[in-house]
C-alpha positions in Angstrom: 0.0 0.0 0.0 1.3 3.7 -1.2 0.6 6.7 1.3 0.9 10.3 0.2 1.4 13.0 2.5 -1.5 15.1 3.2 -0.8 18.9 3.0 -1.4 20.6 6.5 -0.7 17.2 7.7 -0.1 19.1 11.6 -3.2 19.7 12.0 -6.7 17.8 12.6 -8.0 16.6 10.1 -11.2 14.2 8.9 -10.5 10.6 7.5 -12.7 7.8 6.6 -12.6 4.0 6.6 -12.2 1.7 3.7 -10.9 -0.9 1.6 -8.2 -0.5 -0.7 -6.4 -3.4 -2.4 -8.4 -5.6 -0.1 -7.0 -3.6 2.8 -8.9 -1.5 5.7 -7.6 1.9 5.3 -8.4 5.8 6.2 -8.3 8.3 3.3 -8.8 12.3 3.7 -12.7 13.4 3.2 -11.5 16.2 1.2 -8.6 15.0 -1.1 -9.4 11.2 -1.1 -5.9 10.5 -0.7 -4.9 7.4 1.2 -3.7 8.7 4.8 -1.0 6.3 7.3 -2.6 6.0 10.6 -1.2 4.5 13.7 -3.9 1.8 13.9 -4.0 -2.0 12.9 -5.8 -3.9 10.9 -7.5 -5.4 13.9 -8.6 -2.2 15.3 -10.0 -0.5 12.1 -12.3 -4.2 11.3 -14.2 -3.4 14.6 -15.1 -0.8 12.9 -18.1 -0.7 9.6 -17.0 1.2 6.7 -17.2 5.0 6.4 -16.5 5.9 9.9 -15.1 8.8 10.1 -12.1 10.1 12.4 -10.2 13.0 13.6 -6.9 12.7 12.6 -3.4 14.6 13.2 -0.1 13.3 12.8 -0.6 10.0 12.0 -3.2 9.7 15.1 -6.8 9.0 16.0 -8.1 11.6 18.1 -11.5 10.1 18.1 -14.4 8.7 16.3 -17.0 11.1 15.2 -19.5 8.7 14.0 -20.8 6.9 10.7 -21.3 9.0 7.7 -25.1 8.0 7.7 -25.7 9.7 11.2 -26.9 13.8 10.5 -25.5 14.5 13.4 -22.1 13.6 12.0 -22.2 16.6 9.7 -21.5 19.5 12.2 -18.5 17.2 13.6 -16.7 17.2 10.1 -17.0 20.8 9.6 -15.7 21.7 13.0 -13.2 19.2 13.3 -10.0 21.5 11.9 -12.0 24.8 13.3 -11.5 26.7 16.7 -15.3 26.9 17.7 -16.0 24.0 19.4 -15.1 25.5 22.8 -13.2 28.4 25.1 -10.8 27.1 26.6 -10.2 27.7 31.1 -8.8 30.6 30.8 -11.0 32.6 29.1 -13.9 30.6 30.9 -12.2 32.6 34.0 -12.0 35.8 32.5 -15.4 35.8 32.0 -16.1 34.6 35.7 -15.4 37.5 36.3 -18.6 39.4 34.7 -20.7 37.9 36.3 -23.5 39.9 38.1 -22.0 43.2 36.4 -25.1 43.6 34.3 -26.8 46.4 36.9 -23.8 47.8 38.5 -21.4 48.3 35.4 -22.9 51.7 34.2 -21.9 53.0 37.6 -18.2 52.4 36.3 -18.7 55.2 33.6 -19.6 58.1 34.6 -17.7 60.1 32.2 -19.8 58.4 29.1 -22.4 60.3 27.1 -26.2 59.0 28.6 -28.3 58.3 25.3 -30.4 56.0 26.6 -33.4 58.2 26.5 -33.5 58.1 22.9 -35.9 55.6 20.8 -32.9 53.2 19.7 -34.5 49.7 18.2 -32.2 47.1 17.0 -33.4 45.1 13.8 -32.3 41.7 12.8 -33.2 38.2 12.0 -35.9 37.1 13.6 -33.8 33.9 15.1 -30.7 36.5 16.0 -28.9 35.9 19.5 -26.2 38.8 19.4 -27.5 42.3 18.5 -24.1 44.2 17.8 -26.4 47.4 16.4 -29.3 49.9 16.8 -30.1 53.0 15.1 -32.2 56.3 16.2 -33.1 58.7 14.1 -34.7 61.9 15.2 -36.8 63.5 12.1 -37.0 67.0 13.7 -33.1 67.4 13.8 -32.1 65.5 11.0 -30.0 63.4 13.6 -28.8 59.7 12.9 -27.3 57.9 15.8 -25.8 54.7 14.5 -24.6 52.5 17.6 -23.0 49.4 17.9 -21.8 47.7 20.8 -18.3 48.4 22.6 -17.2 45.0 22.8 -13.2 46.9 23.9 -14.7 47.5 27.1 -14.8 43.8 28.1 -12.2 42.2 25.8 -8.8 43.3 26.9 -5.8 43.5 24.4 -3.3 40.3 24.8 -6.0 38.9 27.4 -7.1 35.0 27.1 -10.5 36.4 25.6 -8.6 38.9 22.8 -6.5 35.7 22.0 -9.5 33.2 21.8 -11.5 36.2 19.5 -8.2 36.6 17.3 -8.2 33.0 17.2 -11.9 32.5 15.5 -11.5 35.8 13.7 -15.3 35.6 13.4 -18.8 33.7 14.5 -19.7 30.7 12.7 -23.4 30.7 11.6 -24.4 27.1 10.4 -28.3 27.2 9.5 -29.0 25.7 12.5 -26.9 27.4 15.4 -24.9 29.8 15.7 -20.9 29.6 17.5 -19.9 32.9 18.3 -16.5 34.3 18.4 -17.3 35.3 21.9 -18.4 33.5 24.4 -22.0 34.5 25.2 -21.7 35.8 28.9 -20.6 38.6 26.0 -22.4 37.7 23.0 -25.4 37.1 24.4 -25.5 39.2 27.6 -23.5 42.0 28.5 -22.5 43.4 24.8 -25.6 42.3 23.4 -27.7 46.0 22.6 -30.9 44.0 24.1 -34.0 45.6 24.5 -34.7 47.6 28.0 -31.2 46.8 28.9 -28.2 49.8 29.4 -25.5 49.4 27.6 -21.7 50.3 26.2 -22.0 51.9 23.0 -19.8 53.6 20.8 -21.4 55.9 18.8 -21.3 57.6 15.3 -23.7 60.6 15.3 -24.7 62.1 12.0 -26.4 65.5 10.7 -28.4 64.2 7.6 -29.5 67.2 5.7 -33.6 66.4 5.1 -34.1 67.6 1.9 -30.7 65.8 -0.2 -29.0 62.5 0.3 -26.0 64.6 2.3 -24.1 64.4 5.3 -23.8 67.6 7.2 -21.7 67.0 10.0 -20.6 63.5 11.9 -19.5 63.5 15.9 -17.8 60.0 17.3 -18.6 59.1 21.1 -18.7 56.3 23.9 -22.2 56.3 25.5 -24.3 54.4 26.9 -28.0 53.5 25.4 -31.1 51.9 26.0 -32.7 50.0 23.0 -36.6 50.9 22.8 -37.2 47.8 20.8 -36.1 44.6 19.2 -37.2 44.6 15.6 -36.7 42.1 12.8 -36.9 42.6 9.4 -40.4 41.5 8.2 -41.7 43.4 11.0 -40.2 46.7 9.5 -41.1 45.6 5.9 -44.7 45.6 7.4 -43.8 49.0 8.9 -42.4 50.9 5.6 -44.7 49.3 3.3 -48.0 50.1 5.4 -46.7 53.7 5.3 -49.3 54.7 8.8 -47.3 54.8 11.6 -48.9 53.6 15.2 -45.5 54.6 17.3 -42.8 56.7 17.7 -40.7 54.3 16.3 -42.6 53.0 13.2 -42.8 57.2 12.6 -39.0 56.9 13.0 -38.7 54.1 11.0 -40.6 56.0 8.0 -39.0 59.0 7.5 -35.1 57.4 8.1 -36.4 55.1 5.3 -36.8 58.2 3.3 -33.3 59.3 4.0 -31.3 56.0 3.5 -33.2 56.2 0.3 -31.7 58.9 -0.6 -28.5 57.9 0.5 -28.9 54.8 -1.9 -29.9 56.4 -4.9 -26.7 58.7 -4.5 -24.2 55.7 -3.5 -25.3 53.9 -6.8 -24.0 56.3 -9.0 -20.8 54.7 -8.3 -21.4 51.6 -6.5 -22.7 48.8 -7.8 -26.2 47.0 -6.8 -27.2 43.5 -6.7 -30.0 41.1 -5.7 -28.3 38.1 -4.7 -31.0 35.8 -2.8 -30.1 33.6 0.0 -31.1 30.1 1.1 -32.0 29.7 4.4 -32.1 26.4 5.4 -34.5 24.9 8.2 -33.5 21.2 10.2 -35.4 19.6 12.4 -33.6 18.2 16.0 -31.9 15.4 14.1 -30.1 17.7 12.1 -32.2 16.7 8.6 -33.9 19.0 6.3 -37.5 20.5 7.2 -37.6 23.8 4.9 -35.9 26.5 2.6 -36.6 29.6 2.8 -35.5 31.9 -0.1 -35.0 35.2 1.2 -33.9 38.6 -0.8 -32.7 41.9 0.1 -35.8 43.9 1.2 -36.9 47.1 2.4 -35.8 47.0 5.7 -32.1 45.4 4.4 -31.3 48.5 2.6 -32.2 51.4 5.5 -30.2 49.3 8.2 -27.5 48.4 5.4 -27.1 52.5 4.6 -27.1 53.4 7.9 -24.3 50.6 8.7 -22.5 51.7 5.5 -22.1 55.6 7.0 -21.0 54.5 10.5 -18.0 52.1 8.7 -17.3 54.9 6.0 -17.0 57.7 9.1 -14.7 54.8 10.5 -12.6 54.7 7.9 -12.2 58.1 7.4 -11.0 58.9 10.8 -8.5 56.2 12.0 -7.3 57.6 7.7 -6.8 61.0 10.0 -4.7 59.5 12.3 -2.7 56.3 11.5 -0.3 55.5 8.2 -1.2 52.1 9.0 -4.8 51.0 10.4 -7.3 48.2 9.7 -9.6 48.4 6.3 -11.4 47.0 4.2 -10.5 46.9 0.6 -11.8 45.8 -2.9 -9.7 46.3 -6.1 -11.8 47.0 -9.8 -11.4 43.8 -11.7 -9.0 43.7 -14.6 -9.7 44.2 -18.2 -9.4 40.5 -19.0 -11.9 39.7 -16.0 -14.0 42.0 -17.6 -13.9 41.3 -21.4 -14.4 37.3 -20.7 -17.5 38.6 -18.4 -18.7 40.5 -21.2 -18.3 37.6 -23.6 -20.5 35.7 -21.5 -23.0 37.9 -21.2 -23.1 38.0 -25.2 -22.8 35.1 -26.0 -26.5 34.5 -23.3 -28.3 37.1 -25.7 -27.2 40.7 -23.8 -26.4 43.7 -25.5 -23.2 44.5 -23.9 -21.9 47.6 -25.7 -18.3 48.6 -25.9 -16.2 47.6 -23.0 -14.5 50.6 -21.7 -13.1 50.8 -18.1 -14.3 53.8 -17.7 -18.2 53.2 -18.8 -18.3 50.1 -16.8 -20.5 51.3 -14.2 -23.1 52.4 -17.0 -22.6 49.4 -18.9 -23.6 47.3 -16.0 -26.3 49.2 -15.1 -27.7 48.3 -18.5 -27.2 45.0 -18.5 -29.2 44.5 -15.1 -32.4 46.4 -16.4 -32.1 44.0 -19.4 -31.9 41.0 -16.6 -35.3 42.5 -15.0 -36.6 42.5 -18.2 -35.8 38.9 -18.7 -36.3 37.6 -15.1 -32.8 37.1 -14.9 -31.6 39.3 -12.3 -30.6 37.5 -9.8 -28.4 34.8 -11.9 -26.9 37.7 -13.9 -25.8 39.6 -10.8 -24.4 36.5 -9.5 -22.2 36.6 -12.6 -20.8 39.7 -12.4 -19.7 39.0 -8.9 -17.9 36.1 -9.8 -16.1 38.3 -11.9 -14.8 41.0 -9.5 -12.1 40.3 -6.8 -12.7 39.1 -3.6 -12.8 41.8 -1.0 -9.8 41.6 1.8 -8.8 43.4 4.7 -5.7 45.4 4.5 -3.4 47.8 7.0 -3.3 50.6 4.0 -6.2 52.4 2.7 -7.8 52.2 -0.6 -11.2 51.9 -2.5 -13.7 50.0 -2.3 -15.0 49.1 -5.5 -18.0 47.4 -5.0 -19.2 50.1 -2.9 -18.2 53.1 -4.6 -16.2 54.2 -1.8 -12.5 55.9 -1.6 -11.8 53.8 1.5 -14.2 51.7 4.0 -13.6 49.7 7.0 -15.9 47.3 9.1 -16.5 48.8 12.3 -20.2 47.3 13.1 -20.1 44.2 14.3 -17.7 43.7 16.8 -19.5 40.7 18.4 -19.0 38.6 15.5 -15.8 39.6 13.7 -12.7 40.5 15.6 -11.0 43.3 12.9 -14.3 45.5 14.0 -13.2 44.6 17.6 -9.5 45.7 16.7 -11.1 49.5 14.9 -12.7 50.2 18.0 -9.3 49.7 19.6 -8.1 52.7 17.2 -10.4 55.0 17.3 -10.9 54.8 21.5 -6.9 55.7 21.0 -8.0 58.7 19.1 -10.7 59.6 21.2 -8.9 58.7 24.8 -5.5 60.2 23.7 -4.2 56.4 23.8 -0.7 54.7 23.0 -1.7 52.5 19.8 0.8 50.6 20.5 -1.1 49.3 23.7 -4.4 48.4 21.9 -3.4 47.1 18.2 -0.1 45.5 16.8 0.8 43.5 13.8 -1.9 44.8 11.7 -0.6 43.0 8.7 -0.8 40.0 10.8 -3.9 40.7 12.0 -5.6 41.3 8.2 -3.8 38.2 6.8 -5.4 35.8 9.7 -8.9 37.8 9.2 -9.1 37.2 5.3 -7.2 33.3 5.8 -10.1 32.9 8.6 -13.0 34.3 6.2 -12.2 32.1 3.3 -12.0 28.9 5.4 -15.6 29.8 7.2 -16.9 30.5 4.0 -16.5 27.1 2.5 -17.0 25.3 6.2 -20.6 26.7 5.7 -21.0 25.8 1.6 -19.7 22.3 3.0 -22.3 22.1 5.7 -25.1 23.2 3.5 -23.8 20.4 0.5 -24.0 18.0 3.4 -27.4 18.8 4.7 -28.9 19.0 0.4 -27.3 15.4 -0.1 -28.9 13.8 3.0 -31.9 15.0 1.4 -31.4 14.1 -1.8 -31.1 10.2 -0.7 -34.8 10.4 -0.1 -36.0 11.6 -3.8 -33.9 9.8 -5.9 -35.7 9.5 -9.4 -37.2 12.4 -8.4 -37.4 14.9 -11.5 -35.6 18.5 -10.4 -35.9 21.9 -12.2 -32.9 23.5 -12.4 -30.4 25.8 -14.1 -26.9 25.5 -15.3 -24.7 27.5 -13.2 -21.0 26.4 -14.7 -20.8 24.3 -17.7 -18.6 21.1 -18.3 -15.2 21.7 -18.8 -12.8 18.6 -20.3 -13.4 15.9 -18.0 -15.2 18.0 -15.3 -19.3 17.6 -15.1 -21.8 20.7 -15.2 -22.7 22.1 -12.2 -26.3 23.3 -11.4 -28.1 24.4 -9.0 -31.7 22.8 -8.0 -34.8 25.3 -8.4 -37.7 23.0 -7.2 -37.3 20.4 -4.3 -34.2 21.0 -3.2 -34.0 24.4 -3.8 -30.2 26.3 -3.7 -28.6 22.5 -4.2 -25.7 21.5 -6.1 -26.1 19.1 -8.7 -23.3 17.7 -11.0 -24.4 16.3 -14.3 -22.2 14.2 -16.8 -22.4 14.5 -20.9 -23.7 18.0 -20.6 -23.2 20.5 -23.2 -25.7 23.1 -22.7 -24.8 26.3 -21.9 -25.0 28.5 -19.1 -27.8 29.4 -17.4 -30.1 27.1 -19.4 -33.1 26.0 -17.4 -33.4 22.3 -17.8 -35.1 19.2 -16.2 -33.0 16.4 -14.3 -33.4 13.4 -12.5 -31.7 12.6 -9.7 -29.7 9.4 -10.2 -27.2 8.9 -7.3 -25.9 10.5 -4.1 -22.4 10.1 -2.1 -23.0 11.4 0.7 -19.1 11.2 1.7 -18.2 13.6 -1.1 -21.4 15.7 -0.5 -22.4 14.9 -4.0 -26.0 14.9 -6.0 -25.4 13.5 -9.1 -28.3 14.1 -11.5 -28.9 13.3 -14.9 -30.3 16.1 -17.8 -33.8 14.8 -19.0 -34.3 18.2 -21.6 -34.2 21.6 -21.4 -37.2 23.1 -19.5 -37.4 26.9 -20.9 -36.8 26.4 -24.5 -38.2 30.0 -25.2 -35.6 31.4 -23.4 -32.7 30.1 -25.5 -34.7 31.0 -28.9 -34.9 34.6 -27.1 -31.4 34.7 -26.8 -30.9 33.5 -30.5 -32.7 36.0 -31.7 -31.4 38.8 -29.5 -27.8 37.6 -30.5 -28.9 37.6 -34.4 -30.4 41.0 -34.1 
């Protein structure tokens, strides 16, 4: 029997049993190389095929289960992840909160009291942590945007910063959530809850009513009071009944009309898109109950513009004060990204125009009203994403393409993602006439661990969710799918598509398929491995034939 070494091969890892050249053996989940393990034969036979182990450095750490068990799922994807628990040490530190809930506003008596004004938090309506809440008062033109000073309680260099640093960010699988910080903070005491006093740092902004401007910003620490905890079909309900019943639904109204404003002028340069999400619903056994589709709505956009001011006034100030802070950053895409994204879109029936760099923001515009027109939107925009660069964080300033912005940092949601943790370091320096040296170092270090952690977390979730799909794809094979072709074959590599009925969001691979992309076709689904996360489907006939003699003739014409 050969072995090759696994890359990373220090740390944990997932393995599974099977036979190879009539031999028991573990290979990688991932690679499906064959791995050396420091068990015998003996042993592994006591064991039935596809179990799956944690693995590092040759050793068993344990048995996580069989690959038929849903419960199994959640243990592969946190196996080489830093989320399953806080360690002693930081267990202590927190100790030490306890029972400060009433008495720590005492501590600060230097901080700016806003908790008279009408603050509400909105969020999903399952949401734990509430890093945000907004006030807006109509008769000043006043925005208070204020998140949650999670510096207070997380000390730099302390078992707690280390643990944060660590994650980099929460986890959010569909069916839990494991926070960067434990949640004595996450929950509790840096949680903006309603009827509860709280740490805040604050960005206060004069909005002029009449044009989407900003006429003044101040930057505090206070201490607020949210009114209410909203979510967001409650405020849909709100802006689209248009008749308020409160303070805060009146509130709610006219900020909408401002963010508005604010949108309408940030689109002139940045870019918009309607990329819907798939929430997935499990039952207690970790199986599939629901999906539900969701897309950016009404209440999105006026908490998303109000967020987008507070990180922009972020950005612009620790720019006032450091050579060197924490940002984030997204480069333009380069002309060859952009004339292979324009031959796609051709190619699908879109009158693209003449590339030019510097009409690329008009062009794209264009191209998305012709997606409405075609009830394409969403799978066009999802396109032109793939195309752009992936945004990073980085120590020096510089635009934000996407956004429109000169510069931009993430300053909002401290609970969840330690580089907003790491800006309120900086700017408390400004504003407390601090050494920066005692709050942040190795910013480079810092950004490179952040964007590392975001791309692993990223697919940890896309794994999950591929997990969860195939589990319940097992129960419809033959089962005849809808669904549209999202990457075509290329040499010896299948089609990929993603499911539209059934198992909506899901990623199905299809062999022998030459259609091309974004075709809308039928497929039955033929076979399912669940250790490679795999629905394998076959391509019965196109399902929207129309569509591809409308983008024959709009190509001919």
């Amino acid at each position: 029997m050969t072995f090759k070494k696994s890359c990373n091969s220090s740390l944990p890892f997932v393995g599974y049993l099977c036979t190879y050249q009539a031999r028991l053996c573990v290979r990688h989940l991932k690679t499906n190389q064959i791995l050396p393990v420091a068990a015998s034969q003996k042993s592994l036979r006591a064991l039935p095929q596809e179990t799956l182990f944690l693995i590092k450095d040759r050793t068993i750490l344990s048995v996580l289960g069989h690959i038929s068990d849903p419960a199994v799922d959640e243990k592969i994807i946190l196996a080489s992840l830093p989320h399953r628990t806080f360690a002693p040490d930081v267990m202590r530190e927190c100790a030490s909160f306890e029972g400060l809930s009433d008495s720590i506003l005492s501590m600060y008596p230097q901080r700016i009291d806003l908790s008279h004004l009408c603050f509400c938090t909105i969020d999903p309506i399952d949401a734990k942590d509430f890093d945000d809440a907004i006030c807006y008062d109509f008769t000043t033109g006043e925005l208070f945007v204020a998140i949650a000073d999670v510096s207070e309680f997380v000390a730099p260099f302390s078992a707690l910063d280390k643990a944060a640093r660590m994650r980099a960010f929460s986890l959010y699988l569909p069916h839990k959530c494991l926070p960067m910080l434990p949640p004595i903070l996450s929950e509790e005491l840096c949680s903006l809850k309603p009827h509860k006093k709280r740490l805040a740092f604050v960005w206060k902004f004069r909005l002029h009513r009449g044009h989407a401007k900003v006429l003044r910003t101040e930057c505090m620490l206070a201490i607020i009071e949210s009114k209410a905890r909203l979510h967001y079909d409650e405020v849909d309900t709100i802006l689209q009944r248009a008749a308020p019943k409160t303070d805060i639904e009146s509130m709610l109204l006219a900020l909408f009309v401002q963010t508005s404003r604010l949108r309408k002028r940030r689109l002139k340069t940045g870019y918009d898109f309607r990329v819907s999400e798939n929430r997935l619903l499990l039952d207690s056994t970790q199986n599939l109950l629901e999906i539900h589709t969701a897309t950016p709505s009404m209440a999105h956009s006026l908490v998303e513009e109000a967020m987008l001011l507070a990180n922009l006034a972020s950005a612009e100030m620790l720019a006032q004060h450091f050579k060197t802070a924490l940002y984030r950053t997204h480069r333009s895409p380069n002309m060859g990204k952009l004339r292979q994204l324009f031959a796609e879109l051709y190619a699908f029936g879109y009158d693209t125009g003449t590339l030019a760099k510097s009409q690329f923001h008009t062009r794209i515009a264009e191209i998305q009203k012709q997606a409405n027109r075609r009830k394409q939107r969403g799978e066009i925009d999802k396109i032109i994403i793939k195309s752009f660069a992936q945004a990073r964080y980085a120590p020096i300033a510089s635009a934000h393409f996407g956004l429109g912005f000169p510069l931009y940092t993430h300053f909002t949601s401290p609970i969840r993602r330690y580089v907003d943790l790491c800006v309120h370091r900086l700017l408390k320096a400004v504003l407390m006439g601090k050494k920066v040296g005692q709050v942040v170092q190795n910013l480079d270090e810092i950004c490179e661990i952040c964007n590392t952690k975001e791309r692993e977390l990223a697919c940890a979730v896309c794994d999950f969710c591929d997990r969860i799909y195939a589990r319940a794809a097992q129960k419809l094979l033959g089962n005849t799918v809808e669904a549209t072709i999202i990457m075509p074959a290329e040499s010896n590599l299948p089609a990929i598509l993603r499911a539209d009925s059934l198992l909506v969001g899901a990623r199905l691979f299809a062999q022998h398929c030459e259609l091309p992309l974004l075709t809308k076709v039928h497929v039955r689904i033929e076979y399912v491995n669940l250790i490679r996360a795999r629905i394998v489907c076959k391509i019965l006939g196109e399902a929207r034939q129309e569509d591809r003699k409308q983008a024959r003739k709009a190509r001919d014409v």
